[in-house]
N, CA, C and O of each residue as an XYZ file, in Angstrom:
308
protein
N      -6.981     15.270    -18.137
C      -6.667     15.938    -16.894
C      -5.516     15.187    -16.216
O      -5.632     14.111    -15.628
N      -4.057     16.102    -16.420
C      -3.282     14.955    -15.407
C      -3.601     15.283    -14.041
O      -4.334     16.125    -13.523
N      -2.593     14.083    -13.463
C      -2.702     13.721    -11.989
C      -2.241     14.930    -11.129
O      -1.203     15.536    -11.396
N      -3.233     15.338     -9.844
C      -2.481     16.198     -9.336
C      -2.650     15.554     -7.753
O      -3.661     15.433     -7.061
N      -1.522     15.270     -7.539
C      -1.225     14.909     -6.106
C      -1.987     15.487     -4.822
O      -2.374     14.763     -3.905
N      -2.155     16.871     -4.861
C      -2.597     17.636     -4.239
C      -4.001     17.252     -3.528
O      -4.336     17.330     -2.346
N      -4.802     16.743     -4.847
C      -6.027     16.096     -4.336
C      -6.103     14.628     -4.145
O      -7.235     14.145     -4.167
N      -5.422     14.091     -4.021
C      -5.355     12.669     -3.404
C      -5.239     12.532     -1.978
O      -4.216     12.860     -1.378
N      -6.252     12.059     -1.421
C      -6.251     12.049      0.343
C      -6.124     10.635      0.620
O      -6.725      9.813     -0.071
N      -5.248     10.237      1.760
C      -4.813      9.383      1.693
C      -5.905      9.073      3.430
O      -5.934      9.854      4.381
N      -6.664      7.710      3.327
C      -7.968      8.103      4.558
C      -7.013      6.750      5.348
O      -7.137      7.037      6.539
N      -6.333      5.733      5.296
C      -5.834      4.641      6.039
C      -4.294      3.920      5.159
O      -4.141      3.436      4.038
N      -3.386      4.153      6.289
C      -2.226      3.326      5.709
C      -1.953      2.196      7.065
O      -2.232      2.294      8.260
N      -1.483      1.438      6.507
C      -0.646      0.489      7.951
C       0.374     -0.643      6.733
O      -0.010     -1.409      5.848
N       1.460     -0.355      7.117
C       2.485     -1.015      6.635
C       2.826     -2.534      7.784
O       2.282     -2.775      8.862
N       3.762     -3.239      7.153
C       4.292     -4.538      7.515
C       5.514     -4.847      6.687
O       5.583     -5.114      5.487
N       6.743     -4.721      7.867
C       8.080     -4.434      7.076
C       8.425     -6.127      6.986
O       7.598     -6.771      7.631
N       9.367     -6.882      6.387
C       9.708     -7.756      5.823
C      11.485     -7.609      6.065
O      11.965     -6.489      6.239
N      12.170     -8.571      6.055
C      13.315     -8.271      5.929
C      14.030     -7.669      4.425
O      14.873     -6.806      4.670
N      13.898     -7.888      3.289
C      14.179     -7.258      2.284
C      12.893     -6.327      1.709
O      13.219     -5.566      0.798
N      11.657     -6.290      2.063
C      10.735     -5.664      1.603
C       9.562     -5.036      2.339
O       9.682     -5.294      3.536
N       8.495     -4.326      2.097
C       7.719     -3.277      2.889
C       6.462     -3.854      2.291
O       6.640     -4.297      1.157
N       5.551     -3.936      2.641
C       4.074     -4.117      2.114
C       2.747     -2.949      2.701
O       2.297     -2.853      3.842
N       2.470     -2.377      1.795
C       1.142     -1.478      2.937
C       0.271     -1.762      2.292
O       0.278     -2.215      1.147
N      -0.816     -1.457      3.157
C      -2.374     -1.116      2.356
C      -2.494     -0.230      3.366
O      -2.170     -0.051      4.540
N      -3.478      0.588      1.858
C      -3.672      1.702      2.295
C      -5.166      2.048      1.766
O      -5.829      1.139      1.267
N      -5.580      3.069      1.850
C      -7.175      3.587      1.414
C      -6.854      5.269      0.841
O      -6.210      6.129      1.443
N      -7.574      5.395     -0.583
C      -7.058      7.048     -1.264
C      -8.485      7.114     -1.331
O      -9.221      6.162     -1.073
N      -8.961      8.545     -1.771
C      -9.721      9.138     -2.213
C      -9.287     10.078     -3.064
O      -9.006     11.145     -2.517
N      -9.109     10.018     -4.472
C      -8.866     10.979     -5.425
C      -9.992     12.079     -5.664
O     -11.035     11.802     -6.257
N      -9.749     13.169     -5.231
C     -10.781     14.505     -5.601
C     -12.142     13.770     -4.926
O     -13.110     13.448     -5.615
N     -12.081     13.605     -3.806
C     -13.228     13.051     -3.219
C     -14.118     12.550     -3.593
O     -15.309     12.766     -3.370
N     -13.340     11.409     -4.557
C     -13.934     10.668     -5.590
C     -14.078      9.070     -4.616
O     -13.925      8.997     -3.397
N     -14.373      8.020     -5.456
C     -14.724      6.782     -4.706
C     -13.552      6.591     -3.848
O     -12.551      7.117     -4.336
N     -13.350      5.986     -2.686
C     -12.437      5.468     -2.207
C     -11.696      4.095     -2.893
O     -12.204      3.453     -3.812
N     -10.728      3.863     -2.418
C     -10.445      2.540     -2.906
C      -8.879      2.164     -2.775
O      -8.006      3.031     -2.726
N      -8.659      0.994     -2.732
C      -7.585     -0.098     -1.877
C      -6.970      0.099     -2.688
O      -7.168     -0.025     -3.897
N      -5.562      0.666     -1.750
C      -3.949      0.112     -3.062
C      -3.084     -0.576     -1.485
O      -3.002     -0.249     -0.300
N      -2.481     -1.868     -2.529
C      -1.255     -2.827     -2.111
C       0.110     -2.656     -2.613
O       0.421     -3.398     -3.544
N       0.915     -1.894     -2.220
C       2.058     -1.425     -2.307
C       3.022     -2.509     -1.442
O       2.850     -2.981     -0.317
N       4.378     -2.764     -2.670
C       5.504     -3.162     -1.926
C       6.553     -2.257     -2.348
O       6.645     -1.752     -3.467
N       7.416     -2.072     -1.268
C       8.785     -1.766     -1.433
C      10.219     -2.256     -1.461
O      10.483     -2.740     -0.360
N      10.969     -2.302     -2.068
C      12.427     -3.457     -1.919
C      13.388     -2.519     -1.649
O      13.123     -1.323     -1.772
N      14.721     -2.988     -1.216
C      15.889     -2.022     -0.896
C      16.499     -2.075     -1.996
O      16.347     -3.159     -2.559
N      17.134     -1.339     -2.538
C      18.181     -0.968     -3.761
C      19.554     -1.107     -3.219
O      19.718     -0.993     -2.004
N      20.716     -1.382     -4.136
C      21.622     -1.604     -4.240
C      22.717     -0.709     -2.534
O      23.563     -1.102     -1.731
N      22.143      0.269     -2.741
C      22.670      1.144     -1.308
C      21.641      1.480     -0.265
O      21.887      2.313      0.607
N      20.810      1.022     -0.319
C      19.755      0.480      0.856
C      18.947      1.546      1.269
O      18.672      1.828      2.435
N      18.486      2.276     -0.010
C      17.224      2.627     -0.616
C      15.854      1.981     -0.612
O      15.756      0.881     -1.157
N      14.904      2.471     -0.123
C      13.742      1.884     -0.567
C      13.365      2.210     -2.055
O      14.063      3.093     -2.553
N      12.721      1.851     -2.590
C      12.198      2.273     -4.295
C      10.637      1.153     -4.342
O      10.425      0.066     -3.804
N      10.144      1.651     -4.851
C       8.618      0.605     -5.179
C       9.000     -0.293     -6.462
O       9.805     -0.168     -7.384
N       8.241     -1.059     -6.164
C       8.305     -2.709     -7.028
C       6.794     -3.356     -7.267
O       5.773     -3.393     -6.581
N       7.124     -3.797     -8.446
C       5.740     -4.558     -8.651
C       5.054     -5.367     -7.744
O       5.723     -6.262     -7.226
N       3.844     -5.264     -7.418
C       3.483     -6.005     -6.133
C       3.971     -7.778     -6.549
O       4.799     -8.562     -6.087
N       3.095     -7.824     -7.498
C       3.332     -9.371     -8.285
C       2.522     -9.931     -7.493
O       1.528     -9.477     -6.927
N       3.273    -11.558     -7.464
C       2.828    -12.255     -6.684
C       3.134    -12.083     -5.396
O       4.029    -11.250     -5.252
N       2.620    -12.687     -4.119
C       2.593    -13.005     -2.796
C       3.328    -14.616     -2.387
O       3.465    -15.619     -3.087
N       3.720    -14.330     -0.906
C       3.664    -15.708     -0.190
C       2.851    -15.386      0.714
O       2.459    -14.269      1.052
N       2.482    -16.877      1.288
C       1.685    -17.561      2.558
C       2.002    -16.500      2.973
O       1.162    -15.633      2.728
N       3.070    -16.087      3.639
C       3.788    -15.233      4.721
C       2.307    -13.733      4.991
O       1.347    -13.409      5.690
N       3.292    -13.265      3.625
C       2.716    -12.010      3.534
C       1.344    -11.859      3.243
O       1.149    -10.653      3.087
N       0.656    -12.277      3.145
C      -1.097    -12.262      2.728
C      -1.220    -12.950      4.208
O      -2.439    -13.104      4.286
N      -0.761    -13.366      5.220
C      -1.229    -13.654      6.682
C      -0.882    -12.689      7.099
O      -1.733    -12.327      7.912
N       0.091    -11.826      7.027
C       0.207    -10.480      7.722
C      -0.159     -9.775      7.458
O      -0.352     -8.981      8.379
N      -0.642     -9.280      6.018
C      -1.748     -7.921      5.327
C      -3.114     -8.045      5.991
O      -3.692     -7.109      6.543
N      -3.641     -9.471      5.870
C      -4.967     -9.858      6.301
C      -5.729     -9.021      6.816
O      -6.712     -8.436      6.360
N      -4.950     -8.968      8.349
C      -5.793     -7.921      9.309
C      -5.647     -6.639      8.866
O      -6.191     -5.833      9.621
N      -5.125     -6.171      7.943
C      -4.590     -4.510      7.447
C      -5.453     -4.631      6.602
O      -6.052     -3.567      6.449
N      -5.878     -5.577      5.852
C      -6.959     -5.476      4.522
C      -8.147     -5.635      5.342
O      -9.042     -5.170      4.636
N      -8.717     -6.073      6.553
C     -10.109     -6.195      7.290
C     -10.355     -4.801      8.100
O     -11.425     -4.233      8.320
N      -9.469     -4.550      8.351
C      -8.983     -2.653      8.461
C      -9.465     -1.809      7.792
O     -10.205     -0.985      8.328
N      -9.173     -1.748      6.307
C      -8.995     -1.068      5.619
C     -10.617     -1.227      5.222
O     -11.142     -0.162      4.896
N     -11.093     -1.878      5.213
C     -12.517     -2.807      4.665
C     -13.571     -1.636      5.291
O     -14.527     -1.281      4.601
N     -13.315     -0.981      6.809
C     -13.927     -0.096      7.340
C     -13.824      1.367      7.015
O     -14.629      2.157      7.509
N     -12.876      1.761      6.213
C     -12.492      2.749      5.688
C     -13.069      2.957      4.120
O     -12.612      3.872      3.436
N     -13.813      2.304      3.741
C     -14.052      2.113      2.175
C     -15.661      2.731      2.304
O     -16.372      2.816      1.302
C-alpha cells in the first residue's frame, strides 16, 4: 500500500529556527493509526531555499531548545 498523504494528520508542530537551519517536532497520525514523534531539520540551499537534511547528529544548543517542544509533544502522544 503506498503512502498517501491525504491520510496523514499532522496533531502538533512547533519549530525552532537556527541561523543556517530549522528544527521541528512534530506529532502524525497515519490513517488514525498510532501517533508518533518525527524530528525534522531543514538547511538553506545554495539560493536560500529551504530543502530537508538528515537530522544526524545534534549540539548542546539544539537539544536545549527542542527540549520543551519534545515535553510538548509528550502530551500529544
Amino acid at each position: 500500500m503506498p503512502y498517501d498523504s491525504t491520510l496523514d494528520k499532522q496533531l502538533f508542530t512547533k519549530s525552532w529556527d537556527a541561523e543556517d537551519a530549522k528544527l521541528s517536532v512534530s506529532v502524525y497520525s497515519y490513517n488514525n493509526g498510532p501517533k508518533k514523534l518525527q524530528i525534522s531539520r531543514e538547511t538553506m540551499d545554495a539560493e536560500g531555499q529551504p530543502r530537508f537534511a538528515k537530522l544526524g547528529r545534534m549540539t548542546k544548543e539544539e537539544i536545549e531548545a527542542i527540549l520543551p517542544f519534545l515535553q510538548e509533544a509528550l502530551s500529544h502522544l
